[in-house]
C-alpha positions in Angstrom: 5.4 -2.4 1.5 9.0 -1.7 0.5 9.6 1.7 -0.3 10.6 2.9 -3.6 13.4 5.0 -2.2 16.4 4.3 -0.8 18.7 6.5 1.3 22.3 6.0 0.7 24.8 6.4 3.3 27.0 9.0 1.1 23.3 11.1 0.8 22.9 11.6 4.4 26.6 12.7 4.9 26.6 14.8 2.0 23.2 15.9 3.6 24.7 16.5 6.9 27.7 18.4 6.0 25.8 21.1 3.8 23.3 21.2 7.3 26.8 22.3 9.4 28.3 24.1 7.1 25.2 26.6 7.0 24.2 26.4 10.4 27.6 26.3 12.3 30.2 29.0 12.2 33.5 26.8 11.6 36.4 28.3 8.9 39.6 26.9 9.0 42.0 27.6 6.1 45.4 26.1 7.4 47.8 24.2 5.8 46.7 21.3 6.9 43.3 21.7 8.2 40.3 23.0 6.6 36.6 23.4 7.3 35.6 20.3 5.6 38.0 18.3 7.2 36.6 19.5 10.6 33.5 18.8 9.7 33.7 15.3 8.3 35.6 14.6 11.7 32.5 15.7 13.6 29.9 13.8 11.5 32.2 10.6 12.1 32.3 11.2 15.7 28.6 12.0 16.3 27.5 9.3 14.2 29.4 6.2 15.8 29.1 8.1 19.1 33.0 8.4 19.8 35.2 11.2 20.6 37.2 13.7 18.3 40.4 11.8 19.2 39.0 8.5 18.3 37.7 9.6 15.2 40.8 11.7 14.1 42.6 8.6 15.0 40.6 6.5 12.3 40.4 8.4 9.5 43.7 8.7 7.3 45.5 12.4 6.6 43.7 13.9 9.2 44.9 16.7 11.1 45.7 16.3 15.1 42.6 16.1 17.1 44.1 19.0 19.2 44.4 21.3 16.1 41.1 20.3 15.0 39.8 20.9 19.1 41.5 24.5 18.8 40.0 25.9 15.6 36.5 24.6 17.2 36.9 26.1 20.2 37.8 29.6 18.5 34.5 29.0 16.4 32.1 27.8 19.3 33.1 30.1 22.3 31.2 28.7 25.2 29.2 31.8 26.1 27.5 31.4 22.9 27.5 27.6 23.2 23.7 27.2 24.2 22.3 29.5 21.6 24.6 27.4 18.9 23.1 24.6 20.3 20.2 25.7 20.1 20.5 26.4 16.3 22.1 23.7 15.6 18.8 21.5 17.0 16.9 23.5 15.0 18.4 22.8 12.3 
């Protein structure tokens, strides 16, 4: 049976980034870099299972990985990591 709906790559992004942005704690309002940026980085990353450097490195008029790195280590300290995680998961 072939099902009548289909799920579009740009649906499951879009999907995915309203998921992080209301579950994960990341602002960035720079000149450069901004939340959505970040988080576009991080879907990339996750989804072909690379690092943030790789991904940065890929995607045009992206911001350094090590800016991006810095504004998510401010956001995701790592004594709160686990319960993030664990948020996140839930999610």
């Amino acid at each position: 049976m072939i099902h009548p709906y289909e799920l579009k790559a740009n649906e499951v992004h879009a999907d995915t980034l309203e998921t992080l942005q209301e579950h994960l704690n990341i602002k960035a309002d720079g000149y450069i870099c901004k939340t959505a940026m970040i988080l576009h980085v991080l879907i990339k990353a996750s989804a072909e299972n690379s690092s943030l450097e790789a991904a940065c490195a890929d995607l045009e008029e992206i911001a350094d990985s090590h800016t991006l790195r810095e504004y998510l280590n401010a956001a995701l300290p790592i004594k709160e990591l686990r319960e993030q995680e664990r948020q996140v998961n839930k999610a």
